[in-house]
C-alpha positions as CSV (number, residue, x, y, z in Angstrom):
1,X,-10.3,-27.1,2.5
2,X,-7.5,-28.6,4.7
3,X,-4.7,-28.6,2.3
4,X,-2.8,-26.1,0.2
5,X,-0.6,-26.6,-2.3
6,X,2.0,-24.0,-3.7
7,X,3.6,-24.4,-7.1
8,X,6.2,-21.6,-6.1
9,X,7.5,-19.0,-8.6
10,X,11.4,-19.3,-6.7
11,X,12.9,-20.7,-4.3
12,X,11.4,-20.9,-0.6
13,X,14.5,-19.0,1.3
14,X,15.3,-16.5,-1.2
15,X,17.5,-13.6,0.9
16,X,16.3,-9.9,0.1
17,X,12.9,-11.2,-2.2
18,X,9.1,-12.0,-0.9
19,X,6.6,-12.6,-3.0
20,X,3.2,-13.4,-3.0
21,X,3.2,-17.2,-3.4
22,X,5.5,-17.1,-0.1
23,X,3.2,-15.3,1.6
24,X,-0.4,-17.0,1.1
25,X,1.7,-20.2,1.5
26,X,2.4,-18.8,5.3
27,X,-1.2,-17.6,6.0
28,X,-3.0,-20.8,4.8
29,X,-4.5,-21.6,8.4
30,X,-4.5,-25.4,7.8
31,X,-1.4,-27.9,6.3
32,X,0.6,-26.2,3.9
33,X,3.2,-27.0,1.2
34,X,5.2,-25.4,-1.2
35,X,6.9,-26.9,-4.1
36,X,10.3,-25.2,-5.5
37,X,10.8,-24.7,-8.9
38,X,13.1,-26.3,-11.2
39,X,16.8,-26.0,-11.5
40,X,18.1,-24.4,-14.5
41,X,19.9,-27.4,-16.8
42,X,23.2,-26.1,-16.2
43,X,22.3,-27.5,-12.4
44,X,23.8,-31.1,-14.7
45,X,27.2,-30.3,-14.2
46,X,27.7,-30.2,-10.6
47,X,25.0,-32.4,-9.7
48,X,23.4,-30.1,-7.2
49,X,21.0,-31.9,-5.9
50,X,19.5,-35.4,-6.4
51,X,18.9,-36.8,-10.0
52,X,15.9,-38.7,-9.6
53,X,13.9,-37.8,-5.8
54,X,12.5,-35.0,-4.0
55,X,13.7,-33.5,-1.1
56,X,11.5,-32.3,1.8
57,X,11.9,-30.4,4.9
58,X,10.0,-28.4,7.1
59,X,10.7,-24.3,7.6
60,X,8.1,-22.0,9.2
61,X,5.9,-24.8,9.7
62,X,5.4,-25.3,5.8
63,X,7.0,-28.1,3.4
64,X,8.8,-27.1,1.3
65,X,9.7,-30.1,-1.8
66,X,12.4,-29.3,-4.0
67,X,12.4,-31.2,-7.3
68,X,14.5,-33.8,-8.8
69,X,17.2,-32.5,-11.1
70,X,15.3,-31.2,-15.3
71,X,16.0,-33.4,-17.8
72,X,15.4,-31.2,-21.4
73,X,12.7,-32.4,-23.7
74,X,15.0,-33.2,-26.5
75,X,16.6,-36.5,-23.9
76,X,13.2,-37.0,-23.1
77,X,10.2,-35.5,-26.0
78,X,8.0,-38.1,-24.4
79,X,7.8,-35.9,-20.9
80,X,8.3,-39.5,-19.2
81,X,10.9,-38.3,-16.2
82,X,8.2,-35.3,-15.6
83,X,5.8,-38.0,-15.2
84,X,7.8,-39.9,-12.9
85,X,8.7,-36.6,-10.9
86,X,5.1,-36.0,-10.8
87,X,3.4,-39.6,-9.1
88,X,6.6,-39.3,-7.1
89,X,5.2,-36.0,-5.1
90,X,1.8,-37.7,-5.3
91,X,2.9,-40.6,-3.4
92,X,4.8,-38.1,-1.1
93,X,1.6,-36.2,-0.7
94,X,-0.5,-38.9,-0.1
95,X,1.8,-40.3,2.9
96,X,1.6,-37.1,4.3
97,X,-1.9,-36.0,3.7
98,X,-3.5,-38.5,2.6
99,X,-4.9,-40.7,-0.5
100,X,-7.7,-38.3,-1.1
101,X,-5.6,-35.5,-1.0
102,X,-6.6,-34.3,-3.8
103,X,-10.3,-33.6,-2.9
104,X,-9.2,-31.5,0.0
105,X,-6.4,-28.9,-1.5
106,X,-6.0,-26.0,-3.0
107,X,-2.8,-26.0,-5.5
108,X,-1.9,-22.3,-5.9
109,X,-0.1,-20.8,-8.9
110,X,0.5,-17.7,-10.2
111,X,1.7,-16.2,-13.7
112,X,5.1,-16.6,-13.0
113,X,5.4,-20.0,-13.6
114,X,3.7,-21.2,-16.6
115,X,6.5,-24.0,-17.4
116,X,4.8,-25.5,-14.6
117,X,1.3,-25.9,-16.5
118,X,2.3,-29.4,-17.5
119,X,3.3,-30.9,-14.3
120,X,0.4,-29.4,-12.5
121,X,-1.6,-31.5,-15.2
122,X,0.3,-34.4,-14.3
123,X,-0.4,-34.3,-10.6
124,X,-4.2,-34.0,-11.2
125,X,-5.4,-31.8,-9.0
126,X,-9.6,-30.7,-8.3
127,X,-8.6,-27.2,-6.9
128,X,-6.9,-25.6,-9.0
129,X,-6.5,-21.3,-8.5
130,X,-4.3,-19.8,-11.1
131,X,-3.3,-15.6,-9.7
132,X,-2.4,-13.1,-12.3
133,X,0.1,-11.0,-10.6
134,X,2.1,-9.1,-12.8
135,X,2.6,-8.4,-16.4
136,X,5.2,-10.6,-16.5
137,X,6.4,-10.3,-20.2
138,X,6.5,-6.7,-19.9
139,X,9.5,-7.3,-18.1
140,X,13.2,-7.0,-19.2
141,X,13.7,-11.0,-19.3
142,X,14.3,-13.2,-22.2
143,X,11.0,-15.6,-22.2
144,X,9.2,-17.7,-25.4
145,X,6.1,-14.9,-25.4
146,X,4.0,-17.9,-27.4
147,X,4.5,-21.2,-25.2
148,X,3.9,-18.5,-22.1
149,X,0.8,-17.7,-23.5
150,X,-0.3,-20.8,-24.3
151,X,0.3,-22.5,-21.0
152,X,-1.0,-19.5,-19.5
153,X,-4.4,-20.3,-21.4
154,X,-4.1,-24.2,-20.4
155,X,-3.6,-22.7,-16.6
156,X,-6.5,-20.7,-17.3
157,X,-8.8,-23.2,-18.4
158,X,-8.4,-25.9,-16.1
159,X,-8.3,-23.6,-13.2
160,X,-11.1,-23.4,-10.3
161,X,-11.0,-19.7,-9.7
162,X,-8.5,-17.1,-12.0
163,X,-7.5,-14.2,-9.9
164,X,-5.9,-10.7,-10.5
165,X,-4.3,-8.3,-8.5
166,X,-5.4,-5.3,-10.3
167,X,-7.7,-4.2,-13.2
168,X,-6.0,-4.3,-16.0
169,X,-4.7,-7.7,-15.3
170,X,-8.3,-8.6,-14.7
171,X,-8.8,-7.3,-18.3
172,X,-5.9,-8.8,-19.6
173,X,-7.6,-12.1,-18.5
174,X,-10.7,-12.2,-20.4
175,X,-9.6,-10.5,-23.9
176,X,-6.3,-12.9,-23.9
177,X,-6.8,-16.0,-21.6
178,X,-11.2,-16.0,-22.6
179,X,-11.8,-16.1,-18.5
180,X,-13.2,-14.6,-16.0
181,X,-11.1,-13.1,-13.5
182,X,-11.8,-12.1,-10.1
183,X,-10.0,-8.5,-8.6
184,X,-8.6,-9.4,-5.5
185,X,-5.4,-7.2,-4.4
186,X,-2.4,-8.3,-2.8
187,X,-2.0,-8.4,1.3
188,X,0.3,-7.7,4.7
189,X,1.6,-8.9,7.5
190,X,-0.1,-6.6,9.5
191,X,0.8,-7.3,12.7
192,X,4.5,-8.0,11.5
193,X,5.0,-4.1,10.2
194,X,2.4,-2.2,12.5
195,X,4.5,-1.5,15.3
196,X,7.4,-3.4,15.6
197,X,8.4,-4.0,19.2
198,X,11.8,-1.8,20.5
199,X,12.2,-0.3,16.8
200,X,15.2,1.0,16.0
201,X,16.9,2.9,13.5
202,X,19.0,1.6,10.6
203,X,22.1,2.9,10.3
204,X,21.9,5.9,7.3
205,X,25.6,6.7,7.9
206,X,27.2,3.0,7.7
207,X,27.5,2.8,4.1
208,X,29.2,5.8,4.7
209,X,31.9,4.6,7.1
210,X,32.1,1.4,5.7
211,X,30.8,0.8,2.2
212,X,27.5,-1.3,1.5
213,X,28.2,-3.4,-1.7
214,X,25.8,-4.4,-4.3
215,X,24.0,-7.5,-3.7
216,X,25.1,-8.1,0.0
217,X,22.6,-8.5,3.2
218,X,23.0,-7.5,6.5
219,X,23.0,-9.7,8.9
220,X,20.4,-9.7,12.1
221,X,21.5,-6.8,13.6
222,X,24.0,-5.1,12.1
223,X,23.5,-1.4,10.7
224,X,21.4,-1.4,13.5
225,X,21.5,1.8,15.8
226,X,19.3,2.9,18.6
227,X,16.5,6.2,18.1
228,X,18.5,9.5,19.0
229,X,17.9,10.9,22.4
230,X,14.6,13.1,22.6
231,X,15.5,16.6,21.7
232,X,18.3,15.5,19.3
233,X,18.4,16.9,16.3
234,X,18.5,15.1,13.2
235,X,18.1,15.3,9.6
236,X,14.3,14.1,8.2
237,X,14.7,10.8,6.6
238,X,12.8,9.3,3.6
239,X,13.0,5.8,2.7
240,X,12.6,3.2,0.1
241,X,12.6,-0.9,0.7
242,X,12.5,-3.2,-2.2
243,X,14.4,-4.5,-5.2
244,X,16.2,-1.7,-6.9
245,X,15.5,-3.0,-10.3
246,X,14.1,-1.7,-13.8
247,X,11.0,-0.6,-12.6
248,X,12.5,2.3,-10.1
249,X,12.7,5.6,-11.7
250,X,16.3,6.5,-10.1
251,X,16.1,9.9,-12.6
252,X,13.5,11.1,-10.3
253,X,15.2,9.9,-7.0
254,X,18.0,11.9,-8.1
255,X,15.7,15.0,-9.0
256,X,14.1,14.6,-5.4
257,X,17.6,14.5,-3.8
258,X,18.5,17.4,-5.3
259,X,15.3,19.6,-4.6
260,X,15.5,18.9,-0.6
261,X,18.9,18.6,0.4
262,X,18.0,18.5,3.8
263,X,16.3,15.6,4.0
264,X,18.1,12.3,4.0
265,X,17.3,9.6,1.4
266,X,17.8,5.8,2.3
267,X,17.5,3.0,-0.1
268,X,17.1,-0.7,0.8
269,X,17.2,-3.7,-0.8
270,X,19.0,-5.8,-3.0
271,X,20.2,-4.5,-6.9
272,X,17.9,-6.5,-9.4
273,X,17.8,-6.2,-13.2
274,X,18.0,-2.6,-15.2
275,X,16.3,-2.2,-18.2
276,X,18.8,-0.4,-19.8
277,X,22.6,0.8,-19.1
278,X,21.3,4.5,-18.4
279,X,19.1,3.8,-15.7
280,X,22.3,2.0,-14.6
281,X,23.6,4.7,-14.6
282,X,21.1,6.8,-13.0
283,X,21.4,4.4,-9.6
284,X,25.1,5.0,-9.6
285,X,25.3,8.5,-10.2
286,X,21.9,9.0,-7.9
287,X,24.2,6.9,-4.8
288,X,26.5,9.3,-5.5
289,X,24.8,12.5,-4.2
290,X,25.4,13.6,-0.1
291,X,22.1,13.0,1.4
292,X,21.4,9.4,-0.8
293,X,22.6,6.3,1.9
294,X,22.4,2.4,0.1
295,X,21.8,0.6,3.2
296,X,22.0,-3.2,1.3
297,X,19.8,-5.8,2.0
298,X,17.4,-5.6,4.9
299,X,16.2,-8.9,6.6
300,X,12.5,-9.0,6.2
301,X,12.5,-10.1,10.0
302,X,13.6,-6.1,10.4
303,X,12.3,-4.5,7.6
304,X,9.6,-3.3,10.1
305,X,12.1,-2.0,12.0
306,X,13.7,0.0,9.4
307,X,10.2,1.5,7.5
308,X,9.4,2.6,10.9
309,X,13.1,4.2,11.5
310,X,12.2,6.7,8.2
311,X,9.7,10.1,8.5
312,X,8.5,9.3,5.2
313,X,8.4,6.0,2.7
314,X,8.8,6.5,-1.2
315,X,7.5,3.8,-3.6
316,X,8.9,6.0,-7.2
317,X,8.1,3.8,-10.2
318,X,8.3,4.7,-13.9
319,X,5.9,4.7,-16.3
320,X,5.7,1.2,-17.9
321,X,3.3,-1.2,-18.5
322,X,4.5,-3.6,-15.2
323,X,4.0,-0.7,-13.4
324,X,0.5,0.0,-14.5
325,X,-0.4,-3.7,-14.4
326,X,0.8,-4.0,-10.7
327,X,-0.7,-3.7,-7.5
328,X,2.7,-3.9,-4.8
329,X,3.0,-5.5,-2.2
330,X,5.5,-2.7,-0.4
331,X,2.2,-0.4,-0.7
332,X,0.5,-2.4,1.2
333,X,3.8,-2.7,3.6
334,X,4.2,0.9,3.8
335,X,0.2,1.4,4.6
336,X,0.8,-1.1,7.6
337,X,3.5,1.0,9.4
338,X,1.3,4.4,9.0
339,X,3.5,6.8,7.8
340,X,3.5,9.1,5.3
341,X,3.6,7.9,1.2
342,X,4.6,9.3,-1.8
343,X,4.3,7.3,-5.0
344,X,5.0,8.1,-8.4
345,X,3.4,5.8,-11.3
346,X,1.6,3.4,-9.0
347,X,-1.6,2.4,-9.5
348,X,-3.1,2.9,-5.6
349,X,-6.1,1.5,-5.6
350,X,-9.1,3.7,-6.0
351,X,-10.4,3.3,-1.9
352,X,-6.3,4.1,-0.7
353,X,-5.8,7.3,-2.6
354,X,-6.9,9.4,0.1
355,X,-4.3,7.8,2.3
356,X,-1.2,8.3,-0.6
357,X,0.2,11.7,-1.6
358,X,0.7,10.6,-5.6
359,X,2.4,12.1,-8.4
360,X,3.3,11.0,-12.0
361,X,6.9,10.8,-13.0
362,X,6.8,15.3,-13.0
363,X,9.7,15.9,-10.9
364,X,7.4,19.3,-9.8
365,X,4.4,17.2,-9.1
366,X,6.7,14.6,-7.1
367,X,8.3,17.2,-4.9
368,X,5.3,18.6,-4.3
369,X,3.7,15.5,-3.1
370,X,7.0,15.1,-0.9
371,X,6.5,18.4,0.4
372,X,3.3,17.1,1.8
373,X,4.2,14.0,3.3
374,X,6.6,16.0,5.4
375,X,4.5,18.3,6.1
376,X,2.5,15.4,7.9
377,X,5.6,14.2,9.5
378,X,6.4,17.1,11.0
379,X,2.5,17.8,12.0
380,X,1.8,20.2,10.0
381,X,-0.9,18.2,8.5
382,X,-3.1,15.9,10.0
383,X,-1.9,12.8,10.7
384,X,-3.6,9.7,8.2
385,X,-1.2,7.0,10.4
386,X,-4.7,5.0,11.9
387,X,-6.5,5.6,8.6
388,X,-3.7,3.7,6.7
389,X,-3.3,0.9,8.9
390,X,-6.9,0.3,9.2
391,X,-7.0,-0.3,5.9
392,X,-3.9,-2.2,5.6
393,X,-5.4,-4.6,8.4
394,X,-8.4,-5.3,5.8
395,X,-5.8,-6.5,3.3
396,X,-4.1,-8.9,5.4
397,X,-2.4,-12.3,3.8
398,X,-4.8,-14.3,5.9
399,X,-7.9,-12.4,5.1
400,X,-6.4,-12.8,1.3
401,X,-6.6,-16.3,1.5
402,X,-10.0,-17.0,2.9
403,X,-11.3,-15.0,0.1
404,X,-9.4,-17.4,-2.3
405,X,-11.0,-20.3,-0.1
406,X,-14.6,-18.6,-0.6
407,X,-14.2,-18.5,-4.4
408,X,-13.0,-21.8,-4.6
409,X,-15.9,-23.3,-2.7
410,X,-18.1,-21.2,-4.2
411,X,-17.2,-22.4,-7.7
412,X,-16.7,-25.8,-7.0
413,X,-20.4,-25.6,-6.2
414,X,-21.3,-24.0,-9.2
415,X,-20.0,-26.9,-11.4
């Protein structure tokens, strides 16, 4: 295959938010593309972008296409501007790639998009690979459950190869969509959060001195301070990186904070959705506590930098069903840098659990499982640091992707 093909599930620079379609656009080693979604209608009224063309440029060595302008069914029931938009990319894609694009790429979509199911039939592709990667109406938005799970079925059915990121996604595949799904977990960067060159240490104090509000990034750089001088002492920090949203059990944060009021708790990322207004309120009253620092937004380009600035990373879920359908990313993120892990209500796969001190949502169990990890960090305990990076380097985005390459040759073949 010399051509992939991303129908993405956002937008391609999206500050404080990765996700995998980003990612095994990146590591696709030949010509790679990535298609934006949609605008929401209200886009209309100050004409954001152009009505009737695509756009293209070029960022990280990828295109990136973003659409014409949505024009709602009830202007259009006969889907004909979605046809247009649709042998307008062709043509795009065929100046760029090719006429016979087609028989050479991979298009790539995942769950998260099934309002795209039409206008992937409308481009035609041979290759398609549709990847289950969350149980995505388990989560607190407003979607139409029955047109999601019927183009989720079309997705399915026309697809080359169905992936899933963990098993009961896998499961949820064949007794909902009638496929077969393949388990393949998410990836790394490896090399990206190994061992970052110069690290440094973020700034656990400048929210402090300065105030971090909700929703704001830092900028390359800033909150940025060196590593104390050997011999310096300093409190033991334990981390957290990712959206602070309604999967984060903040209760048990809070409970943690409280329980080792030694150790310095950092959270960063940017504020997503809350399921409810008491876990709201859980995040507010939990940044209110001493030893709890909001550090904002990291930069991915430094998030290395800061997971390797902490003693110990956290990954604290509650119990729902996105959280047992999932299979994070950050894991694997955390697994990369080598230090020690605490999760609570995450899945880790069956062949990592050796390398993750885990608990349930037990505030007992979790602080025990803390105790632990700094235990390790302090070398009290054997160090697991190679161990976990060995096997985050087996899950890298690139090895991710020539396993999806595999499948689709290999089913291709059995047609």
């Amino acid at each position: 295959m010399k051509n992939w093909l991303t129908i993405g599930m956002s937008k391609y620079e999206t500050p404080g938010f990765e996700d995998t379609s980003r990612f095994m656009t990146r590591a696709f080693p030949g010509r790679a593309a990535y298609v934006e979604p949609p605008r929401a209608f209200r886009a209309w009224r100050w004409l954001e972008r152009p009505v009737a063309t695509w756009q293209t440029r070029t960022v990280d060595e990828v295109d990136v296409y973003t659409p014409p302008l949505p024009v709602p069914g009830r202007i259009d029931p006969l889907r004909l501007t979605l046809r247009l938009q649709a042998a307008r990319l062709h043509r795009r894609l065929a100046a760029r790639w090719g006429e016979r694009w087609r028989d050479e790429t991979i298009v790539y979509v995942t769950n998260w998009t099934p309002y795209q199911q039409r206008f992937i039939s409308l481009l035609g592709p041979r290759y398609v690979v549709f990847d289950l990667v969350d149980d995505v109406l388990s989560f607190p938005y407003q979607m139409d459950e029955a047109a999601v799970w019927q183009a989720w079925r079309k997705l399915a059915e026309a697809a080359t190869a169905v992936l899933a990121v963990s098993p009961e996604l896998v499961q949820m595949a064949e007794t909902q969509l009638g496929v077969s799904a393949h388990l393949l977990p998410n990836g790394v960067d490896f090399e990206r959060f190994q061992a970052p060159a110069g690290a440094v240490q973020w700034d656990a104090q400048r929210d402090e001195r300065e105030g971090v509000p909700e929703d704001r990034g830092l900028s390359a750089g800033e909150g940025i301070r060196e590593a104390a001088p050997s011999g310096e002492p300093r409190h033991r920090r334990v981390g957290f990186a990712g959206t602070l949203n309604h999967w984060i059990d903040f209760d048990l944060l809070g409970a943690l904070a409280n329980a080792f009021p030694e150790v310095e708790f950092q959270l960063m990322g940017r504020v997503g959705t809350f399921a409810s207004d008491a876990q709201r309120a859980a995040y507010e009253a939990l940044l209110a506590q001493e030893n709890v620092h909001y550090l904002g937004m990291i930069p991915y380009a430094h998030l290395p930098e800061a997971l390797h600035s902490v003693d110990v990373l956290l990954l604290p879920r509650r119990m729902t069903p996105a959280s047992a359908a999932s299979n994070p990313l950050k894991l694997y993120e955390y697994l990369a840098v080598g230090k020690p892990i605490v999760t609570a209500c995450v899945p880790v796969p069956a062949d990592a659990r050796t390398l993750v001190y885990t608990a349930t949502g037990d505030t007992a169990e979790a602080a025990a499982a803390l105790r632990l990890a700094l235990d390790e960090a302090a070398g009290r305990r054997p160090s697991r640091r190679a161990e976990r990076q060995a096997y985050a380097q087996q899950h890298s985005w690139r090895n991710r992707v020539e396993m999806v390459v595999d499948r689709v040759r290999a089913a291709s073949r059995a047609r």
